[in-house]
C-alpha positions in Angstrom: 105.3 11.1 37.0 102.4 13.1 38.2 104.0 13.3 41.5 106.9 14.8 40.3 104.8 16.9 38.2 102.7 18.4 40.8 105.6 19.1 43.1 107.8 20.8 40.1 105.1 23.2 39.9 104.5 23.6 43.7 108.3 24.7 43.7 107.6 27.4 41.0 104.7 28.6 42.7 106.2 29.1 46.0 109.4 30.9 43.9 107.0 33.0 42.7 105.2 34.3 46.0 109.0 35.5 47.2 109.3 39.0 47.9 112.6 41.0 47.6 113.2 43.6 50.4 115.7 46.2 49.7 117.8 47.9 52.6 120.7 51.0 52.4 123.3 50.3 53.9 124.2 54.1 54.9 123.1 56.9 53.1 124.1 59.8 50.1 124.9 62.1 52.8 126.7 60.0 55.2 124.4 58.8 57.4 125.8 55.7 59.9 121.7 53.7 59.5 120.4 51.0 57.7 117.5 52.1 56.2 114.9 50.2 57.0 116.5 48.8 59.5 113.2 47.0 60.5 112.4 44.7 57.9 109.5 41.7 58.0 110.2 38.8 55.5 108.7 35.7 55.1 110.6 32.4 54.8 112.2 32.5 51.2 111.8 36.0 51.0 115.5 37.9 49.6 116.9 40.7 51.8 119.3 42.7 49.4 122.0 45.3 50.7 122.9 48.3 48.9 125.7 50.0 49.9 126.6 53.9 50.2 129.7 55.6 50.8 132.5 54.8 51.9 132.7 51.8 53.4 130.2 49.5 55.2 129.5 45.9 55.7 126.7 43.8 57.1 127.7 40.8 59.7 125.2 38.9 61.2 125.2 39.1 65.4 123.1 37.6 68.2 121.3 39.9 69.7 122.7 39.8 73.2 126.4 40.5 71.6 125.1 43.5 69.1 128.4 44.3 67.9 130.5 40.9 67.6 130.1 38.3 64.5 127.7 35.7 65.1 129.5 32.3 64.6 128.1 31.0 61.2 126.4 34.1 60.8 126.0 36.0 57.2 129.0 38.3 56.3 129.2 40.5 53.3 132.8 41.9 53.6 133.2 45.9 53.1 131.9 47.1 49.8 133.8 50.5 49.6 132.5 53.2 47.1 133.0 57.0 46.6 130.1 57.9 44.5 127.6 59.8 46.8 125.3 60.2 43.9 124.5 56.3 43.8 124.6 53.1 45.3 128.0 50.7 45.2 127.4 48.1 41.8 128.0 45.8 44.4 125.1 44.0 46.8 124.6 41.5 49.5 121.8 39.2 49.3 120.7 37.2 52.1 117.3 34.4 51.7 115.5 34.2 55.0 115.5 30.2 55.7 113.6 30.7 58.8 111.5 33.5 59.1 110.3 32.6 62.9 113.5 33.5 63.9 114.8 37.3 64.3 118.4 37.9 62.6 120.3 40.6 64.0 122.9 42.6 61.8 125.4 45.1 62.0 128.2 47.2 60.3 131.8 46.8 61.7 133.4 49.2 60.1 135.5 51.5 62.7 132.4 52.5 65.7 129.7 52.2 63.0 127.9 49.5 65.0 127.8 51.8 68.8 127.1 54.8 66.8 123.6 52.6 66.0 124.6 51.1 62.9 122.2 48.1 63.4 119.0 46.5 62.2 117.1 43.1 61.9 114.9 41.0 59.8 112.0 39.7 61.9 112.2 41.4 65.0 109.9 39.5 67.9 106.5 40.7 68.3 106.7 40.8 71.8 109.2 40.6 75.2 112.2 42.9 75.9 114.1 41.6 72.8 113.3 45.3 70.6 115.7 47.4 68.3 115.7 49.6 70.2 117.0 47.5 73.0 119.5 46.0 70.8 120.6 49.5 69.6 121.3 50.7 73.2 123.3 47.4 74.2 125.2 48.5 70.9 126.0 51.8 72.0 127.6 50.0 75.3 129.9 47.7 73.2 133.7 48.1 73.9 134.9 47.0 70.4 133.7 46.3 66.7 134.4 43.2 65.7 134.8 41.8 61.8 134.6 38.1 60.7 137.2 36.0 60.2 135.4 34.3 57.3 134.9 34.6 53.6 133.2 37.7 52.2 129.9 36.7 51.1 129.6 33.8 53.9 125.7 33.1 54.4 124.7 35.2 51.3 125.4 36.2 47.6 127.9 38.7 47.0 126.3 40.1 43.2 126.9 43.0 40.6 124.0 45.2 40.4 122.6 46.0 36.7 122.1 49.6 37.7 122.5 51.7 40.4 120.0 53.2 42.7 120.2 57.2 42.2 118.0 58.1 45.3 119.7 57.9 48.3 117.9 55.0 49.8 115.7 51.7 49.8 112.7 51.0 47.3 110.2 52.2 50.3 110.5 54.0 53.2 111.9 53.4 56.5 109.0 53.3 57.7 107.3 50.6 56.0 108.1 47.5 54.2 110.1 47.2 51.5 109.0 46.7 48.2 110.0 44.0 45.2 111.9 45.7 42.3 109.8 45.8 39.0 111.9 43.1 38.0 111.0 40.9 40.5 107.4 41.5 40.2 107.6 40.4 36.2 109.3 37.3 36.9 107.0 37.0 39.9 104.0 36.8 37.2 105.6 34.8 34.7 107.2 32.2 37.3 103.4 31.8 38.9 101.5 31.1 35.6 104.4 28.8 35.2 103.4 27.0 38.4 99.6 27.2 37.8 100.2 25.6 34.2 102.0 22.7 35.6 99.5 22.1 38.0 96.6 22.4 35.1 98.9 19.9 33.3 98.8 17.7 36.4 95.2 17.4 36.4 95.0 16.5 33.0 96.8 13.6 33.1 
């Protein structure tokens, strides 16, 4: 019992350390980016896509084929909207399993992806392997390719509560992004649910 105790609240506590990084997929004004399209997570860490007009998706590549699905890659499908004066009510969300490991992502909608329409989470820290190298290679690539499979393969297809007014990420490009205020509060009360099952551990 005080095993399972102690690694209950380990789980919670780990839950509550997790970070949520938010990333436009396009812009209010048109713009063919991801911004950030940098972003650093750490293992369990949530990567959620916001999309702006008209029609983008995110598909998961490797890096040396910057504009072809990945096979078993993440695919979010095209999330269409109009409404230049917020986000679609419709996200992506991707959990980074292995954070050690860089995942490369474009948009194939029509030449999105060789017009630069690219980004990665974890990006190595070293070698010839860059963004930018990834976006040139991209700019080279003969066709745009969509998945065959499901939308929302490899992620969470989910209906946002609001919509995001301002044209872009919750930080800049930049820098990192930041958890939603949400997040942070159930950051706090997931944590002292963790440290209380570990206080109740020790009491036993």
């Amino acid at each position: 019992m005080h095993f399972s105790t102690i690694f209950a609240a380990a789980a919670l506590a780990s839950t509550a350390f997790a970070e949520n990084h938010v990333v436009a997929v396009g812009t209010k004004t048109g713009e063919l980016v991801f911004q950030p399209d940098s972003i650093k997570a750490a293992q369990g860490d949530t990567v959620t896509f916001r999309f702006w007009p008209k029609n983008h998706s995110i598909a998961q590549a490797a890096f040396a084929k910057p504009c072809e699905p990945l096979e078993r890659g993440f695919w979010s499908g095209f999330v269409p909207t109009t409404n230049a004066q917020a986000a679609a009510n419709q996200t992506f969300v991707y959990e980074v399993k292995n954070a050690s490991a860089p995942i490369w992502f474009y948009c194939s909608q029509g030449q999105h992806c060789q017009a630069g329409m690219v980004g990665v989470i974890n990006p190595p820290q070293s070698g010839e392997r860059t963004l930018a190298a990834f976006k040139n290679s991209s700019k080279a690539a003969t066709s745009n390719v969509s998945p065959s499979s499901t939308a929302g393969t490899g992620g969470k297809l989910a209906e946002n509560s609001s919509s995001s007014t301002s044209g872009g990420p919750s930080s800049s490009a930049s820098g990192p992004a930041r958890s939603t205020g949400a997040a942070s509060q159930l950051t706090g009360n997931v944590a002292f649910a963790g440290f209380a099952g570990l206080f109740t551990y020790f009491l036993l």
